[in-house]
Every structure is written in structure tokens, then in C-alpha cells.
C-alpha positions in Angstrom: 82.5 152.8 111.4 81.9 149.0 111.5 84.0 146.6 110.0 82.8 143.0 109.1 84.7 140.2 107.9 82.8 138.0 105.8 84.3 135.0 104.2 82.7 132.4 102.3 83.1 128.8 102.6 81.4 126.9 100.6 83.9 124.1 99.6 83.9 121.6 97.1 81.3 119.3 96.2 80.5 116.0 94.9 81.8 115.7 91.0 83.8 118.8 91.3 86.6 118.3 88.8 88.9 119.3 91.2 88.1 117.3 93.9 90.3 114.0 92.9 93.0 116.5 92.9 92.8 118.0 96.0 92.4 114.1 97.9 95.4 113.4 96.1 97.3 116.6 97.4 95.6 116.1 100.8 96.7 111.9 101.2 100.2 113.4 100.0 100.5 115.9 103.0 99.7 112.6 104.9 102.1 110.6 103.5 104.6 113.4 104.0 104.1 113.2 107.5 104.0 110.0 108.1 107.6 109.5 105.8 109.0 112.2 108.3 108.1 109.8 111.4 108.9 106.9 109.6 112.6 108.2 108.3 113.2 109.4 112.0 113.1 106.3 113.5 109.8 107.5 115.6 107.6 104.8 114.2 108.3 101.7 112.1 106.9 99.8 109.3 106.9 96.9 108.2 109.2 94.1 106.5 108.0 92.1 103.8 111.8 90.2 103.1 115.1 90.3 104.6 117.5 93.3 103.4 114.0 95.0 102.2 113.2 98.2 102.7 110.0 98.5 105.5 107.1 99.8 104.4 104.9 102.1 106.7 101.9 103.0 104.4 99.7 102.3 101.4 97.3 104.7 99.7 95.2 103.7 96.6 92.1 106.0 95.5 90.4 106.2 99.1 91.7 103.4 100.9 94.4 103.5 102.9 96.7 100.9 105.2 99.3 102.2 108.1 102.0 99.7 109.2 103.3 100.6 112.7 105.1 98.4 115.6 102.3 97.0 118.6 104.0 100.0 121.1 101.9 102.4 122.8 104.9 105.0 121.9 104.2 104.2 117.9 100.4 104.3 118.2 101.1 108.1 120.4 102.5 109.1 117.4 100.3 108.1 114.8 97.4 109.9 116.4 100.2 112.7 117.0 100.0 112.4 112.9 96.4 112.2 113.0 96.1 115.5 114.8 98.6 117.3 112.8 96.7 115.9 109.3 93.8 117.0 110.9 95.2 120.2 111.7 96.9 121.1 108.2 93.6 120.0 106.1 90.9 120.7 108.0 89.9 117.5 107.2 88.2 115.2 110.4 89.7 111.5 110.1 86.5 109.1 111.1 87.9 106.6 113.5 84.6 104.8 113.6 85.3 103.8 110.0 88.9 103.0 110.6 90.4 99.3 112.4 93.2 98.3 113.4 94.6 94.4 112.7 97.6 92.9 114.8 99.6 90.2 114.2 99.0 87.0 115.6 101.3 86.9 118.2 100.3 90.2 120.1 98.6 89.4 123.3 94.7 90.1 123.9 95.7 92.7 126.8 97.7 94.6 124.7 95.4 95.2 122.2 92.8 96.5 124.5 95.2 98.6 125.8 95.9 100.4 122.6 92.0 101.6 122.5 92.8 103.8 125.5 94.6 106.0 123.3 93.4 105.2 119.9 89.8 104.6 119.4 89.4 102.6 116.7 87.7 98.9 116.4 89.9 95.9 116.7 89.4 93.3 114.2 90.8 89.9 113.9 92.0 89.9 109.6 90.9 92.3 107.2 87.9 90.7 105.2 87.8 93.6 102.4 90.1 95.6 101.0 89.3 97.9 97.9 85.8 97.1 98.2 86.8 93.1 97.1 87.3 90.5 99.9 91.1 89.6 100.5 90.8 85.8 100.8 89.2 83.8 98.1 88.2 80.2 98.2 85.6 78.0 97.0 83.5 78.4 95.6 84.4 82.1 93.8 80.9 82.4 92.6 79.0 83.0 95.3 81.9 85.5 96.7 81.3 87.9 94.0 77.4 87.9 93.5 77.4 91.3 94.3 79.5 92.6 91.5 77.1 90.9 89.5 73.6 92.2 91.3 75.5 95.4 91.2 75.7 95.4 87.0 72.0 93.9 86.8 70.8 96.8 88.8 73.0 99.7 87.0 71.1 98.0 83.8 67.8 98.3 85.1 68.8 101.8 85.8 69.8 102.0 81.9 66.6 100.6 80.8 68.3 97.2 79.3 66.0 97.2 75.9 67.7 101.0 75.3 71.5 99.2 75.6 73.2 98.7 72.1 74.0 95.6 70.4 77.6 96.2 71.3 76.7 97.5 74.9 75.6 94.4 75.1 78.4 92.6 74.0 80.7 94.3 76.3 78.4 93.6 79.3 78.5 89.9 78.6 82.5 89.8 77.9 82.6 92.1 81.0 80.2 89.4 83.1 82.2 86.4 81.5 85.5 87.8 82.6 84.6 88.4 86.1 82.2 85.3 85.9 83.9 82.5 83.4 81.3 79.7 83.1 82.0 76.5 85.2 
């Protein structure tokens, strides 16, 4: 007699309504581990003011930012975390979509050191976060024109003669908002 194992595995796809809450369970076991390392003294956030607690990470919806000291022993351990994450999710972290920022006063050696054993792309300041640039100046326009193109072209999408009168409205309170006339 022959015995055969089949499993399925098809996972979960795009717009699954359980997918949001499986990220949020998987980021948790992530956070998890790296709360363990971080309350064991094995790597180290960072301080934002004195007496303050340190902060070693920060999730929101798919983005996610890891605060560790510039020491070849702390960056070990994160891809120690990395592999474990990796392990208990079955999830593949993409390095080529991840960087890595130092402070200023790290020297250009060390940096190129850390790729050695953690392959990710150094950058000098992190120009987006959340999809929005982090620094703003002048003039504000032009830095969100793509929020805008990006409306114009969901409307052509809509077919802009089929909005409502009160679509409408909204879209121009939403434009004016983001957009305030100068």
C-alpha cells in the first residue's frame, strides 16, 4: 500500500479579508523578537530625550523603522532576528528594498563594513517615509504634485462626468486641503 501526503498551499491573496490581520499578527511576532533583544540588553535603541525611555522600532501599516547602535555585534543580531522572523513566518524579508541610515558622526569605513554582514543599501537621510517625503521646504507645491496627478488619474478612471455633485465637492475640499490656494 502507498501512502501520499498531499497538502495544499495555496495561501492568501490580494484583498483577502484576512490578510491585514495576519500582517498585523506577523509584524507582532517581529516586534516580539525584537522587544526580547532589546529588553536583554543585546541591541539598543534609540534616545530621543534624557531620562526617556529608547526606542528600538516603529511599525505603521507596511512600513517599518529599526533603531540599533553602529556595532557589528548589534547589526549580527538583527539579521539573527531576521533569520528567526524568517524562520517563524515563512515570510522572506527583501533586503533590496530595505536601507540602512547612520548618524552623522559614523565614519565612511564603518559603514561599508556593516554590508559585509548585512546587505542592504546605505543611504545618506531618508527622503520618504509613508510614501510622503520627510523634509518639506519651498515651495510645497511642487513636492506634492503627485498626490494630485494621482487623484486626476483615479478620476479619469471614474469617468469624471459620472462623479456626483457632492463627489465633486468632496474632491475639491479634499484638493484644497492638501492644496490651499497661494
Amino acid at each position: 500500500m502507498l501512502n501520499v501526503f498531499c497538502s495544499k498551499k495555496r495561501g492568501i491573496r490580494q484583498g483577502d479579508p484576512m490578510s491585514p490581520y495576519l500582517f498585523i499578527l506577523c509584524a507582532e511576532v517581529l516586534s516580539g523578537l525584537i522587544a526580547s533583544y532589546h529588553d536583554h540588553g543585546i541591541i539598543h535603541g534609540i534616545t530621543i530625550a534624557r531620562n526617556a525611555s529608547a526606542i528600538s522600532h516603529l511599525f505603521f501599516v507596511d512600513d517599518s523603522m529599526i533603531f540599533f547602535g553602529a556595532h557589528k555585534n548589534e547589526a549580527q543580531h538583527l539579521m539573527e532576528i531576521f533569520a528567526e522572523y524568517q524562520r517563524i513566518s515563512e515570510q522572506k524579508i527583501n533586503l533590496n528594498k530595505s536601507e540602512l541610515v547612520f548618524s552623522p558622526n559614523i565614519l565612511q569605513g564603518d559603514k561599508t563594513d556593516f554590508q559585509s554582514f548585512m546587505p542592504i543599501q546605505i543611504i545618506d537621510n531618508i527622503t520618504k517615509y509613508l510614501g510622503l517625503p520627510t523634509h518639506i521646504g519651498r515651495p510645497k507645491n511642487h513636492i506634492f504634485n503627485f498626490i494630485m496627478d494621482g487623484v486626476r488619474s483615479k478620476l479619469k478612471g471614474w469617468k469624471e462626468k459620472n462623479l456626483s455633485f457632492s463627489g465633486r465637492g468632496c474632491l475639491l475640499k479634499f484638493s484644497f486641503r492638501l492644496f490651499p490656494p497661494m
